[in-house]
C-alpha positions in Angstrom: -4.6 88.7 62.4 -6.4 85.2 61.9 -4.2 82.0 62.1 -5.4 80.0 58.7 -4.9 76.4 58.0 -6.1 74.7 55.1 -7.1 71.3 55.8 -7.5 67.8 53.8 -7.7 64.4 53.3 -6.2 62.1 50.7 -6.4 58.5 49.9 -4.9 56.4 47.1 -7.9 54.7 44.7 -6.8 51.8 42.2 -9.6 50.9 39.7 -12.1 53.2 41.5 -12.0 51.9 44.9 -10.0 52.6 47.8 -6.6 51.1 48.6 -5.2 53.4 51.4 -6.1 56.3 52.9 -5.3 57.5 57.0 -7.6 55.4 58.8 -6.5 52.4 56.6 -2.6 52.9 56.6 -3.1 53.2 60.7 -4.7 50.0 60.7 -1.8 48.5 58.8 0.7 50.1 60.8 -1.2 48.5 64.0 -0.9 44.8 62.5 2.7 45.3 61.9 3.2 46.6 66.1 0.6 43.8 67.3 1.4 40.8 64.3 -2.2 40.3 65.0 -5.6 41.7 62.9 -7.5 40.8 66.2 -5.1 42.6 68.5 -4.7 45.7 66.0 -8.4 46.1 65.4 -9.0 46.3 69.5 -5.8 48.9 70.2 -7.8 50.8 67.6 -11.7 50.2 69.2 -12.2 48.9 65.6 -14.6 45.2 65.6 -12.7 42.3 64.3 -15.1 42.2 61.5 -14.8 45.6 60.2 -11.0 45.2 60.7 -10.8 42.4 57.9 -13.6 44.1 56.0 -10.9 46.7 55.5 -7.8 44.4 55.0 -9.6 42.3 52.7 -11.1 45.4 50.5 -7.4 46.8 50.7 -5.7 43.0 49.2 -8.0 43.1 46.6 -7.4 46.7 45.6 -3.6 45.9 45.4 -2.0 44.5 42.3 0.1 42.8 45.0 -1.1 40.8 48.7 -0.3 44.1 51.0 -1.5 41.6 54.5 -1.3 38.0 54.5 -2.3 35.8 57.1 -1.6 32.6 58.8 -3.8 30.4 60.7 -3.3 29.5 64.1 -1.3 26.7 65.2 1.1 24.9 67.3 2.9 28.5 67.2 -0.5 30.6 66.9 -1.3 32.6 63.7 -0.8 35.9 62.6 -1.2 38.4 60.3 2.1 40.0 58.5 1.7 43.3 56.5 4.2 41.9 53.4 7.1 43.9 52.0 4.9 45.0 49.1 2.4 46.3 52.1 5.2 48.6 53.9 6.7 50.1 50.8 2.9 51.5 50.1 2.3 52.6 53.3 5.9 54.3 53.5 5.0 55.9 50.2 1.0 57.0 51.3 3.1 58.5 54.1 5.8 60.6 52.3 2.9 61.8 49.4 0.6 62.7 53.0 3.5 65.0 54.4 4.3 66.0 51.0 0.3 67.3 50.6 0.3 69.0 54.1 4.1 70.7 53.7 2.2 72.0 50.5 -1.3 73.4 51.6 0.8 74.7 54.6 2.5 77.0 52.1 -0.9 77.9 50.9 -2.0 79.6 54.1 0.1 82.7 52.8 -2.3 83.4 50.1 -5.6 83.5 52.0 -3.3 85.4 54.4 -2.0 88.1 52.1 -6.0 88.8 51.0 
């Protein structure tokens, strides 16, 4: 008997353009571990630039700032994912697992053919 899995992607648009989707919520996830875009974007092999490419597009896709930054100082900047920020990624998370729990149900149908 063949071992079936169903597999998929999803991703969370607002207005037609991407807010979150896997890639993105692990590059937020990254900045909250590092509390650095520059530091995130290398543990992930991602450039700096296409790092805030990403954070930018995913700001102004939110109705609310999801990263905000501060500039280096005395103290050194930063970059903070804000409590709007890990409320969407914890919910992107839960709908995810929710999707996979789902199509791994599925598998019974393609296996009963």
């Amino acid at each position: 008997m063949m071992n079936y899995k169903i597999k998929s992607r999803i991703w969370i648009e607002a207005d037609d353009h991407v807010l979150l989707g896997h890639g993105r919520v692990k590059l937020l996830k990254s900045i909250e571990e590092y509390g650095s875009l520059s530091k995130a974007a290398k543990s992930l092999n991602m450039s700096y630039k296409k790092a805030w490419d990403l954070i930018d597009a995913i700001n102004k896709s939110s109705e609310k700032p999801v990263v905000e930054t501060a500039i280096g100082g005395k103290n050194g900047g930063g970059t903070n994912i804000t409590k709007y920020g890990k409320k969407l990624i914890e919910a992107f998370e839960e709908i995810n697992k929710k999707c996979w729990d789902f199509l791994d149900q599925q598998t019974s149908r393609i296996e009963s053919l």
